[in-house]
C-alpha positions in Angstrom: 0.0 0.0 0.0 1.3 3.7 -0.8 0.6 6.5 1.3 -1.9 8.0 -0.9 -3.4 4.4 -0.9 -3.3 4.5 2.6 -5.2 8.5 2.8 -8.0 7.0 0.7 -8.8 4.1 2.9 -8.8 6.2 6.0 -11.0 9.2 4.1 -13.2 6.2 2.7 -13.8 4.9 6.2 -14.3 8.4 7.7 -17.0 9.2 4.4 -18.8 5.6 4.8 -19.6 6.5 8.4 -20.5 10.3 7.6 -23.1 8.8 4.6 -24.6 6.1 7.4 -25.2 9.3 10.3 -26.3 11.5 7.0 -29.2 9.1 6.8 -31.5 7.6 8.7 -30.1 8.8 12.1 -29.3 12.5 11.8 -31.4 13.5 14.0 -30.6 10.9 16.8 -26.3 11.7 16.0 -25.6 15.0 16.2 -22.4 14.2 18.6 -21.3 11.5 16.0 -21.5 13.9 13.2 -20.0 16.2 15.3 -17.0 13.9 15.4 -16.9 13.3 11.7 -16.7 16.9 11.1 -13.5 16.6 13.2 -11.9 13.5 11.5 -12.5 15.5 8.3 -10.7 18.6 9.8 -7.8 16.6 11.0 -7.4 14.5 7.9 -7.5 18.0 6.1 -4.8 19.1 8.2 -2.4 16.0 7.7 -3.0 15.5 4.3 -1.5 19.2 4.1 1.0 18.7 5.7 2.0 15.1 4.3 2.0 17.3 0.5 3.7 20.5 1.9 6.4 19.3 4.0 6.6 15.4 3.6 5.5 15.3 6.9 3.6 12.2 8.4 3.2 12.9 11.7 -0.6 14.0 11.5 -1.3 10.9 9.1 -0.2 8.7 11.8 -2.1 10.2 14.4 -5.0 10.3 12.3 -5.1 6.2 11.5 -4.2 5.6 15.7 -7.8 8.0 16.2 -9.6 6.6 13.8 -8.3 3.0 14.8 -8.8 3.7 18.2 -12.1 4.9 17.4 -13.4 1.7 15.5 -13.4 3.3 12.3 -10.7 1.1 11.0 -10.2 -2.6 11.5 -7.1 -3.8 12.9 -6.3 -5.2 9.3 -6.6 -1.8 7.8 -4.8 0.3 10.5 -1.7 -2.3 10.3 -1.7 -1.9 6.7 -1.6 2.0 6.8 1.1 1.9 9.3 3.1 0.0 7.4 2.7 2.2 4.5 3.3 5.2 6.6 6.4 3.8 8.4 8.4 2.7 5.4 8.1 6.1 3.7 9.2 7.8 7.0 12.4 5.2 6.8 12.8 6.4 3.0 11.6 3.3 1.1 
């Protein structure tokens, strides 16, 4: 997986959850859109910072939230890691 692989898995998973709340339960999920709105902002801001300055520190942060969060598997947060980590290492 590349790292822009790796941005459009975690901005799928953030999308697929915003479309589900956008539905049926806005009314009843404010706080969860609430929190999407944030994932969006800080994937905004570490996607900006990834293409200005190379800089993956807010990418990783963003897949340990969301992981942490249950918005990725295990699977996919291991996979964007490893993606992440090897570019930080130069390969």
């Amino acid at each position: 997986m590349t790292v822009p692989e790796a941005i459009e898995l975690m901005l799928r998973r953030i999308n697929t959850r915003k479309q589900f709340v956008g539905g049926t339960f806005a009314g009843w999920a404010g706080g969860t859109t609430g929190n999407i709105l944030m994932y969006q902002r800080d994937a905004n801001q570490a996607i900006a910072l990834w293409r200005e300055k190379h800089d993956m520190q807010g990418l990783v942060q963003l897949a340990s939230t969301l992981q942490a969060y249950g918005k990725l598997t295990d699977e996919d947060y291991e996979k964007i890691m490893e993606a992440l980590v090897t570019q930080i290492n130069g390969g």
